[in-house]
C-alpha positions in Angstrom: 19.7 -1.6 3.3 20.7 -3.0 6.8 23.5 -5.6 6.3 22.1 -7.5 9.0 18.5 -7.5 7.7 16.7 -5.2 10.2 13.7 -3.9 9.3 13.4 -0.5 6.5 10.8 1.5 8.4 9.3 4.5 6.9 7.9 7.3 8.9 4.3 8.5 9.0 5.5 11.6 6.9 8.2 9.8 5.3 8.9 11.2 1.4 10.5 7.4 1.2 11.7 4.5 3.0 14.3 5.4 5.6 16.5 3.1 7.1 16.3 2.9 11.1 18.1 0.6 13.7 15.1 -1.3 15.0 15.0 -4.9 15.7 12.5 -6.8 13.8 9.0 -7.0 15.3 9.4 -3.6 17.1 6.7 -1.2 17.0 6.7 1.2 13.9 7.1 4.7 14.7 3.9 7.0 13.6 3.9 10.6 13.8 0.8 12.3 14.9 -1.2 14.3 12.0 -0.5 18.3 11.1 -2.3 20.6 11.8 -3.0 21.2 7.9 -3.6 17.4 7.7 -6.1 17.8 10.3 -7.7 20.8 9.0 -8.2 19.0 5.7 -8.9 15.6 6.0 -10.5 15.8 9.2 -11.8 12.1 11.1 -11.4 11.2 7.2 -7.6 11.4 7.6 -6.0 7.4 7.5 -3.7 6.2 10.4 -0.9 4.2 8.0 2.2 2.1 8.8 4.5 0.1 6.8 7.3 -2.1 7.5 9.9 -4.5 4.7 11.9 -7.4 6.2 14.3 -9.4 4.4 12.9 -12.4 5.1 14.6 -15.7 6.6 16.2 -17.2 3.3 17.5 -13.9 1.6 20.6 -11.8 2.3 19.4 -8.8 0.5 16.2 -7.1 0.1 14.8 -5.6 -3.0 11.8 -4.7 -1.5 11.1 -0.6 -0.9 8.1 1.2 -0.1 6.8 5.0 0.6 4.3 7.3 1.4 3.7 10.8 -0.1 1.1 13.7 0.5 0.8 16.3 -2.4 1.6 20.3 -1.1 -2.1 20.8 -0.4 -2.5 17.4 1.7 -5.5 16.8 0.0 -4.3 13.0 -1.8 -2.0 10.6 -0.2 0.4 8.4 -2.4 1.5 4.6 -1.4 3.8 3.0 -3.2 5.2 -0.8 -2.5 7.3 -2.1 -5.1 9.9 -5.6 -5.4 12.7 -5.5 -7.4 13.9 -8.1 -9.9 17.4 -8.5 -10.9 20.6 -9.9 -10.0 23.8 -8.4 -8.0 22.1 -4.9 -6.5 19.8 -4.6 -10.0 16.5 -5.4 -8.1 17.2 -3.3 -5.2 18.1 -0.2 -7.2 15.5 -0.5 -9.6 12.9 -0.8 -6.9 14.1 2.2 -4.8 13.9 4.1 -8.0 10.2 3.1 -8.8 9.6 4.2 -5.1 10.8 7.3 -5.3 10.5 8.5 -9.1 6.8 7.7 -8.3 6.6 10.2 -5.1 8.7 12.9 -7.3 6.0 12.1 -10.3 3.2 12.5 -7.5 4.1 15.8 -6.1 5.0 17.4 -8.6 1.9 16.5 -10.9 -1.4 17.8 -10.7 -4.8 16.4 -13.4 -7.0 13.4 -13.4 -5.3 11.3 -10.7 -5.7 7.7 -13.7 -4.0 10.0 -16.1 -1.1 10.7 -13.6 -0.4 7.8 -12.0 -0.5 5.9 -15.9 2.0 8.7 -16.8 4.2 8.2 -13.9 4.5 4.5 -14.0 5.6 4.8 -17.7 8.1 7.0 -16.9 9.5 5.1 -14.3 9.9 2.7 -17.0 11.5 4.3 -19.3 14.0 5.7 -16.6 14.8 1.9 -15.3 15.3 1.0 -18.9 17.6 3.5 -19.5 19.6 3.2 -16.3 19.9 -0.5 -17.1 21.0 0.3 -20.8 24.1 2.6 -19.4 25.5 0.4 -16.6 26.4 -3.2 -16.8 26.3 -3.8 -13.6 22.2 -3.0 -13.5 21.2 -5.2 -17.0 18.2 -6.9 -16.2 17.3 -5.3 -13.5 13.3 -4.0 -13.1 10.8 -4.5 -10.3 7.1 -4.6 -9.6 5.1 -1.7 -8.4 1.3 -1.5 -6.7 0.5 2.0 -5.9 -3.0 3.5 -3.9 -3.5 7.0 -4.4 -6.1 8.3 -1.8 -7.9 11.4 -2.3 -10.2 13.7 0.0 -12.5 14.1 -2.9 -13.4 10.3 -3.6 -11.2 9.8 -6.4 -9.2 7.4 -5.2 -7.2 4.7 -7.8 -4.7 1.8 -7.7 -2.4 1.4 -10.3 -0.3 -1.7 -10.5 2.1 -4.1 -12.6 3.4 -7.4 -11.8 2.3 -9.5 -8.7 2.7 -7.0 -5.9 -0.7 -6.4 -4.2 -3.8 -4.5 -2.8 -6.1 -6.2 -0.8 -9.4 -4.5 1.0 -10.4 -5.1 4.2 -14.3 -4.2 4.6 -16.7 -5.6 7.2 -14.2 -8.2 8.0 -14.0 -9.3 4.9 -11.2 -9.3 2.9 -10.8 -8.7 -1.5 -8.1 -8.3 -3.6 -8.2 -5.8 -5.6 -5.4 -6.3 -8.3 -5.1 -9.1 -10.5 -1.7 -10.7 -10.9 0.2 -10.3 -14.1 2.0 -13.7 -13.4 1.8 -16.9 -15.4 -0.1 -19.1 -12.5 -3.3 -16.3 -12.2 -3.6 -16.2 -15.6 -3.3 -20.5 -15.6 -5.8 -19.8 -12.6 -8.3 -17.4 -14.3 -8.6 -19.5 -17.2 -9.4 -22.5 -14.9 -6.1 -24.9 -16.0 -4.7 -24.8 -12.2 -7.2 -24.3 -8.9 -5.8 -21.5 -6.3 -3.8 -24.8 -4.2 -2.1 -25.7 -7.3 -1.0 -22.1 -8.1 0.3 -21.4 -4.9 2.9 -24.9 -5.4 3.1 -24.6 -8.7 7.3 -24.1 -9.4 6.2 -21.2 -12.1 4.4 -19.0 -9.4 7.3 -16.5 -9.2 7.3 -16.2 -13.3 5.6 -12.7 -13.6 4.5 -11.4 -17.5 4.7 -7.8 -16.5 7.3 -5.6 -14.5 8.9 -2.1 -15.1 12.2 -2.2 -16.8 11.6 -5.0 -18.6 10.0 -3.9 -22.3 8.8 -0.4 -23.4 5.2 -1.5 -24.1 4.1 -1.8 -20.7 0.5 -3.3 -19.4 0.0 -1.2 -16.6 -3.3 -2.0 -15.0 -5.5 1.1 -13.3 -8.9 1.2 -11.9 -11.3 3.3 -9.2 -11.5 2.5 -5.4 -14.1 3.7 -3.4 -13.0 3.6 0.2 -15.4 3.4 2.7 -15.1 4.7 6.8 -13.7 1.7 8.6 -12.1 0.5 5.6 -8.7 -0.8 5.5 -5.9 -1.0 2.4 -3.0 -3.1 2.5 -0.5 -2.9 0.1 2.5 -5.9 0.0 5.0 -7.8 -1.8 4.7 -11.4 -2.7 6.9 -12.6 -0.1 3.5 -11.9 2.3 0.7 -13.2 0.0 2.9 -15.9 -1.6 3.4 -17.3 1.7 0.1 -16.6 3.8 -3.8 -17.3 2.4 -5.7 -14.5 1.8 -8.4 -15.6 4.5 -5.5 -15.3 6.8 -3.9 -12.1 5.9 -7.0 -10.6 6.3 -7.4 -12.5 9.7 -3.7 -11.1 10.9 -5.0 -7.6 9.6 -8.2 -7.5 11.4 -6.5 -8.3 14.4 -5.8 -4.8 15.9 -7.3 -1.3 14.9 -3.5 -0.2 15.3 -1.6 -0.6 11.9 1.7 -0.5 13.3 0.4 -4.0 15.2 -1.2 -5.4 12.4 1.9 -5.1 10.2 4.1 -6.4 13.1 2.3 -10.0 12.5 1.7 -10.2 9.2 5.3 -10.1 8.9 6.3 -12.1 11.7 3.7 -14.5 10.1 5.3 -14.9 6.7 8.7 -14.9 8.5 7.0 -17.9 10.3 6.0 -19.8 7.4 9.5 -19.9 5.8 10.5 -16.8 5.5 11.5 -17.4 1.7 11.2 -13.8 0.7 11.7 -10.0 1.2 8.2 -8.6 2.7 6.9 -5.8 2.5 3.4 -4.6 4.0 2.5 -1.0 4.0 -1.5 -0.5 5.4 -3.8 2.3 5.7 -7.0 2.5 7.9 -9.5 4.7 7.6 -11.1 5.6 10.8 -15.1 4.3 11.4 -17.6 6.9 10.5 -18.7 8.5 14.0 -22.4 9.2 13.8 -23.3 9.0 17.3 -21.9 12.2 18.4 -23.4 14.3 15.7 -27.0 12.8 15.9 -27.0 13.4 19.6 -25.9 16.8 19.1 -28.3 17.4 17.2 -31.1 15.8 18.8 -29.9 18.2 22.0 -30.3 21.1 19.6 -34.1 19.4 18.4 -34.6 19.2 22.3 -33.8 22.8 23.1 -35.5 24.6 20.9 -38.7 22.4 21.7 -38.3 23.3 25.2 -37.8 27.2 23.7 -40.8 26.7 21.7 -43.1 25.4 24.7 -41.8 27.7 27.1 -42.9 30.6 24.8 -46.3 29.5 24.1 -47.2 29.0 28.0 -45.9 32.5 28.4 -48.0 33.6 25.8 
């Protein structure tokens, strides 16, 4: 962490978060793709950037994030997770969610649900027991959202506690993770609207988070990305502070994710500022039909021509 609250950029390849001397709002670095990410992904392949910030208010930031690819480059791991804790508890034990979860990834191979429940559970119990042996890290725990990608369609999010994944399709924007705080549930039984949860003084009470019990709720489901889809993943110091309408406004705003997370940050920052953010986004690139069905309609064209010109020298 930057003592004088610069922003944690990680890499395109990154394995984790890494800590570089940029200013904030400067453009986030992003490494062309391998070859062997080429080769396997293809146009398929997602451009992705991420970016935390300490905010305006804070002096520390418990926010981490990463990105992971499995040895065969055929899934991609993100991970965005916001720590909870006093003293340096929160930022330790999200770090450690961060990258147990990428070790967990990489080294795991099965039904991608299976792994990700597995991993997230033992993130727990490894935050619960690093808590247990120091004193100095009691109470500590943190919220995870995590969006595993993979080549073949099965793609999942996985998450626990009020960190989130929105979907940004056709310019429309959907979250898809439901909160495990006390003001969603209050909203999803109909006791507060959506403007009274986002003033209510019990927004920031969450029921769920990793280090906190052993019996952990960890919500999973299937996402179907789409070409021209795009995934952000963030703290609640973005979406606690910003609408959804008008994250998904900010996000739409340039086909570069390096831009997009540039002022959805400087956004939140704008509007207070309370908060560690943390936005990490991946774009898939739009399908590219034109070029293949004129190819092909060359190769319809030629062998018409081939045909004709063989029956008039017949």
């Amino acid at each position: 962490m930057s003592p004088r609250g610069e922003p944690l950029i990680s890499p395109y390849r990154a394995e984790s978060a890494s800590i570089l001397p940029n200013p904030p709002g400067t453009q986030l670095p992003t490494a062309p793709p391998t070859e062997e990410e080429s080769r396997c992904w293809g146009e398929a392949l997602p451009r992705i950037a991420g970016a935390t910030h300490v905010g305006v208010v804070r002096n520390v930031n418990q926010d981490a994030f990463g990105r992971f690819d499995d040895d065969g480059r055929s899934e991609i791991l993100l991970v965005v997770a916001d720590g909870l804790g006093g003293h340096r508890g929160g930022e330790v034990a999200s770090r450690l969610a961060v990258d147990l979860l990428g070790r967990h990834f990489v080294e795991g191979d099965g039904d991608p649900a299976a792994r990700l429940t597995q991993a997230i559970s033992n993130v727990n119990r490894e935050i619960l027991r690093q808590a247990g042996e120091d004193r100095a890290l009691k109470g500590m725990g943190t919220t995870v959202v995590c969006l595993l990608m993979a080549l073949d369609g099965r793609s999942y999010v996985a998450h626990v506690g009020d960190s989130r994944l929105y979907r940004l399709r056709t310019g429309q924007i959907e979250v898809l993770t439901e909160d495990h705080s006390l003001v969603a549930t209050l909203v999803r039984e109909g006791v507060l609207s959506e403007e009274e949860a986002r003033h209510d003084p019990r927004r920031n009470q969450i029921l769920q988070a990793l280090g906190v019990r052993e019996d952990l709720e960890i919500d999973v489901a299937p996402v179907s990305p789409q070409p021209g889809d795009a995934y952000l993943l963030c703290s609640d110091g973005l979406h606690g502070l910003l609408e959804d309408h008008e994250i998904g406004r900010l996000a739409g705003l340039s086909d570069e994710p390096e831009t997009a997370i540039e002022k959805l940050i400087a956004a939140a920052n704008d509007a207070g500022g309370t908060d560690n953010v943390t936005c990490l986004l991946a774009r898939i690139p739009p399908a590219q039909p034109f070029p293949t069905l004129r190819a092909g309609a060359a190769r319809i064209l030629e062998a018409t021509r081939d045909l004709l010109g063989k029956n008039d020298n017949e």
